[in-house]
Each structure stands twice: as structure tokens, then as C-alpha cells.
C-alpha positions in Angstrom: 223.8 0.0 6.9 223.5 -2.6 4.1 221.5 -4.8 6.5 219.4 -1.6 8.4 215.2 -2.0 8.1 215.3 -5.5 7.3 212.8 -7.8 8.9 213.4 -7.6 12.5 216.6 -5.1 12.3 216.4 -2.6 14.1 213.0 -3.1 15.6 210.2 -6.1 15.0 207.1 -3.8 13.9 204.1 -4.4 15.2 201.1 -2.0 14.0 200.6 1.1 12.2 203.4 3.5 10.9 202.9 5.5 14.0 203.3 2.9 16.7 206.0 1.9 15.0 208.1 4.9 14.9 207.9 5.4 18.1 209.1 1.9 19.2 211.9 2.8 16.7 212.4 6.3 18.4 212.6 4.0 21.8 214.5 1.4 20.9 217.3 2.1 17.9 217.9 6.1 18.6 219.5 8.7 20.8 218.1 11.7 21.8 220.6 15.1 20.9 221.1 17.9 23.1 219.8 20.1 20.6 216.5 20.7 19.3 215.7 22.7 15.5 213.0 24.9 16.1 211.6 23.0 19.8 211.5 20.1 17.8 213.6 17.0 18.9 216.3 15.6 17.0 217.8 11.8 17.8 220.4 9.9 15.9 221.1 6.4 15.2 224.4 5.6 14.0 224.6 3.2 10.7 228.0 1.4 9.9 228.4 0.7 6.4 229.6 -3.2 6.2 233.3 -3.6 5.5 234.2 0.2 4.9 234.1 0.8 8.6 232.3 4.2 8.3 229.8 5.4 10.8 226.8 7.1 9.0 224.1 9.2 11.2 220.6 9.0 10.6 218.8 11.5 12.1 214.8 11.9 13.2 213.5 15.1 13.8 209.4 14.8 14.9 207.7 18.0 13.7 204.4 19.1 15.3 201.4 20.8 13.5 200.8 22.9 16.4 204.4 24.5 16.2 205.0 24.2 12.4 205.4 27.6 10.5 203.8 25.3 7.6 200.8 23.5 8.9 200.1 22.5 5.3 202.6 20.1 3.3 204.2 21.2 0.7 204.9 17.8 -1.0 200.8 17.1 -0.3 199.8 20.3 -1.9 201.9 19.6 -4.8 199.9 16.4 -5.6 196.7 17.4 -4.8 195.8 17.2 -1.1 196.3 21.1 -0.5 192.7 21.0 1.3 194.1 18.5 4.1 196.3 19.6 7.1 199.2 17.3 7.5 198.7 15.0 10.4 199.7 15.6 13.5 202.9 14.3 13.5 205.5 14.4 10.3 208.9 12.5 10.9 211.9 13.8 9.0 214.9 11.1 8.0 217.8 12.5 7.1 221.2 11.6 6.3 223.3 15.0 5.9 226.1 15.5 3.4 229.7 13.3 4.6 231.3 17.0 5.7 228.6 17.5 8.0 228.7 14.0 10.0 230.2 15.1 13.3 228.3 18.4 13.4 225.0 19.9 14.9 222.2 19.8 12.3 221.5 23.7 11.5 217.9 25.4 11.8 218.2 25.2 7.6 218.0 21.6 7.7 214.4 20.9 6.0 215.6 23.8 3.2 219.1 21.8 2.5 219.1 20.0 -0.8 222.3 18.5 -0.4 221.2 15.4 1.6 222.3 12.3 1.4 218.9 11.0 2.8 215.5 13.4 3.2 212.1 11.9 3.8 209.2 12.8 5.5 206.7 10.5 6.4 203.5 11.6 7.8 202.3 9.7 11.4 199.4 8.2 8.9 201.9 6.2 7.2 202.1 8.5 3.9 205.4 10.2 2.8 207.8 12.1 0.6 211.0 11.5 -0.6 212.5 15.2 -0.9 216.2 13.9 -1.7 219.0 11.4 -2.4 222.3 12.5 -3.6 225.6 9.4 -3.3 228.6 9.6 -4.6 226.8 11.0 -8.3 225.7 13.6 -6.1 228.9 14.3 -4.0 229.0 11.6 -1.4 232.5 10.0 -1.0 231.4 7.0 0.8 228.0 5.7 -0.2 226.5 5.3 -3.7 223.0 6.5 -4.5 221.5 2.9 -5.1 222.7 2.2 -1.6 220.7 5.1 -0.1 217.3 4.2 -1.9 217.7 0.6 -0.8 217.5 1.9 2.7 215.1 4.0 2.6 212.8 1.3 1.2 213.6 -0.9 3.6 213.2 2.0 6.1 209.8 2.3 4.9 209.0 -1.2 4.6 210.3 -2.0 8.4 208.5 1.0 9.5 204.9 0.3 7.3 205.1 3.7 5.7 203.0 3.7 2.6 
């Protein structure tokens, strides 16, 4: 985990945000046998240097053309409520420690209790929603420790 989206690790980036998801999607994930609303779900597992403890990191790819919100919230809230969202929106989340070794539910983009939620748009632009570590009921990883990620998430990915 403490090593995840640096240069080269997972995946050597080569273009835009949205060629580059996908070669993540390809190369570092795991499709589930689930889907949350016909969208798909894979997971990449993160182990947090010398604690031993296997984090998942999911990505859930949600379509305009089946979204019940063709329109981004986030967007709208700064200003862009004229624009559809792209295409594509990708979903990062890290779910609460308790709910590691289960199914994501349906709920999932209404759940505030995240470790990890981001959306980032297949044009590159995205949202932190949520981080909550240990200030925020995490018993394994601190809050500082999940932004760092998602930075280098972001950075490794070319997400504006």
C-alpha cells in the first residue's frame, strides 16, 4: 500500500487518464462475480508494509447510458451543472475495515463511511467524496496514509 501508484507500480502509464485506467483495469485488478447496478466491480488487493493486512481497492466503471444520474453531482456543485459527465466515471473505493471480506452493497456510492471514495471522470477530472482512517474509525490505516494513495493514485493514473 505505502509503495501503490508510484512511478511504475502497478502499471507504467502511457497516455490519457482513460487509456490508462483501462491498462490498470487489465493488468493490477480482478474482476468480481458481482456487479452493483449492471456495472462491473474488480478488486485489487493492497498489503500495508509490515502490518501484514490485506486492504481491497475496488473499481466500479459506471456508464452514462445506465446511470439513474447522468449529471454529476460533485460537477454541478462547482459549476458545471450544464455538462453531462463523460462517458465513463470510475469509482475507487476502499470500504470501512468490517466490510473487507464482504460483497460491496447496491448503497455503495450513498456510504459515507469509506475509507477511500473517488470518482474520476474518463476525461481525467475527479472528486474526492471521502476519507475517514483511524480519526474516522479505521483500525488499521491512518487518514494521511489514505490521501497519500490517492495522490499517487491519481498521479500514476494522470487524473487531473
Amino acid at each position: 500500500m505505502n509503495t501503490f501508484g508510484d512511478p511504475g507500480c502497478p502499471i507504467q502509464p502511457a497516455g490519457a487518464f482513460r487509456d490508462n485506467i483501462r491498462l490498470f483495469i487489465q493488468e493490477c485488478t480482478d474482476v468480481e462475480d458481482y456487479s452493483i447496478e449492471s456495472m462491473p466491480v474488480w478488486c485489487t488487493l493492497l498489503v500495508q508494509d509490515g502490518k501484514g493486512i490485506v486492504i481491497p481497492l475496488y473499481t466500479i466503471e459506471e456508464n452514462v447510458k445506465f446511470s439513474d444520474q447522468p449529471f454529476c453531482d460533485q460537477c454541478r456543485c462547482s459549476g458545471w451543472s450544464h455538462h453531462y459527465m463523460s462517458k465513463r466515471k470510475y469509482h475507487i473505493i476502499i470500504p470501512m475495515d468490517t466490510e473487507w471480506n464482504k460483497p460491496l452493497n447496491s448503497d455503495v456510492f450513498d456510504i459515507q463511511t469509506h475509507l477511500l471514495h473517488g470518482v474520476i471522470h474518463c476525461n481525467g477530472f475527479g472528486h474526492l467524496l471521502c476519507i475517514n482512517g483511524i480519526e474516522g474509525g479505521s483500525k488499521y490505516v491512518r487518514g494521511g496514509e489514505i490521501m497519500d494513495l490517492w495522490d499517487r493514485i491519481c498521479t500514476n493514473l494522470h487524473a487531473r
